[in-house]
N, C-alpha and C positions, 0 to 999 in steps of 0.2 A: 622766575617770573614768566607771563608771557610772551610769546616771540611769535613776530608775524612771519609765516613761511604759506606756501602753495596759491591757491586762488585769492582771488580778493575779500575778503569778509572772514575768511579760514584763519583761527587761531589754535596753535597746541601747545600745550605746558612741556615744556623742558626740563629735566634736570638738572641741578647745578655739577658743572663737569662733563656735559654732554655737549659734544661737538656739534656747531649748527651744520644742518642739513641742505645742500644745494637745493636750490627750488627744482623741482621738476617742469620741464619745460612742456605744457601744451601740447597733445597729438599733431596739432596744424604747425609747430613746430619743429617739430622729429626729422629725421633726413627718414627717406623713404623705405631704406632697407632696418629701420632700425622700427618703423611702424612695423613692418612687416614682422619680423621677429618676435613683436609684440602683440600682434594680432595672433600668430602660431604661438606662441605660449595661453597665449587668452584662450585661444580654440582649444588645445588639449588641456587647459585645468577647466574650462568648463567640460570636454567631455570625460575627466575625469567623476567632476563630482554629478553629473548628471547617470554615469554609471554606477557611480558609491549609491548614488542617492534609488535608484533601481533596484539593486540589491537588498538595500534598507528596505524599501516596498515587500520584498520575495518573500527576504525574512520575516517582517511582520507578517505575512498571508501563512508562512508557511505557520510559526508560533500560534494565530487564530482560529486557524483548520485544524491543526494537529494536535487538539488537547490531551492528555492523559486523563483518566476519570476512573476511579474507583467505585468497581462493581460489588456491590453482595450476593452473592448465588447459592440456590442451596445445593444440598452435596445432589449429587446425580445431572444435574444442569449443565454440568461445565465437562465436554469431551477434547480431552488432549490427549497427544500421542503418549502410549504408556513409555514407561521409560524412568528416567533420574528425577526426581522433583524439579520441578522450575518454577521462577516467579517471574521467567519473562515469558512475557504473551503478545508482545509486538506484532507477530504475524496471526493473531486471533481474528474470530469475524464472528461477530452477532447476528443471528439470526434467530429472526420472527420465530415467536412457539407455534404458531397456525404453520409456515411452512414444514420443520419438524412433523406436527402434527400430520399433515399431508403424505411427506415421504413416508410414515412409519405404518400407514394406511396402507399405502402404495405397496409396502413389502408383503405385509399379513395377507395381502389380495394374493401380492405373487406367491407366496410360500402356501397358503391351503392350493394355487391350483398345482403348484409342485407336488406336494401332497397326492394328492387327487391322480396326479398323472402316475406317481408313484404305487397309487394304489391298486391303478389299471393297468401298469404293468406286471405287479404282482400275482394278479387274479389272472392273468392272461400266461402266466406261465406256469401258474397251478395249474389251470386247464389243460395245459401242453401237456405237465407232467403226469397228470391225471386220465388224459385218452391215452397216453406211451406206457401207464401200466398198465391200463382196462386191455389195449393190445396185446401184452407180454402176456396176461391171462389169458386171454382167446386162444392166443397160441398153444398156452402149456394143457390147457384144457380140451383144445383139438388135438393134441401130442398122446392125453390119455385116451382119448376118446378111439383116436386108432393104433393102440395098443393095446 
């Protein structure tokens, strides 16, 4: 049945075979040291659950942020480190086709002026090669000439 215990108007159901429970005396009743104890428990399970409950927060930001999502790509699209087959891409980064785009501009510039500069070194040392025999003939030719 029920059994009046705690404040006034406060009722709780009991089981039958359950020992009645001392009332709890009032805060304004407590001996001083024994608030206090009370007050330091109250304090660290509040800053318990105010840290649980923090964490709970991280975690959901971190679950919200961090989705997994499945890409379609066509073959040539997708540059990974050659190697063993993977399926984990964890440390992948998406990037804009216009950046792509950009850098692969940026090389073809630098590579014909590689080119170019390679070309001008070429001709520039055909030349070399080409007055070092026009020379070697002068000489062999002034060699018959005064003989």
């Amino acid at each position: 049945g029920a059994v009046r215990g705690g404040t006034e108007g406060e009722s709780r159901e009991r089981d039958e075979g359950e020992a009645p429970q001392p009332e709890d005396p009032g805060p304004e009743r407590l001996p001083p040291e024994e608030k206090s104890m009370r007050m330091k428990r109250s304090s660290r399970r509040s800053r318990k659950t105010f840290q649980h409950l923090n964490e709970l927060r991280e975690r959901k930001l971190k679950f919200l942020m961090n989705l997994e999502i499945q890409l379609l790509l066509k073959q040539g699209q997708v540059e990974v480190d050659p190697g063993v087959f993977s399926t984990e891409f964890g440390n992948a980064l998406l990037i804009h086709r216009s950046v792509i785009e950009d850098l692969n501009s940026q090389i073809v510039t630098l590579g014909e002026g590689k080119v170019a500069a390679m070309i001008d070194c070429k001709d520039y040392y055909k030349n070399i090669h080409l007055l070092e025999w026009e020379h070697e003939k002068m000489q062999m030719e002034a060699e018959d000439l005064n003989t």
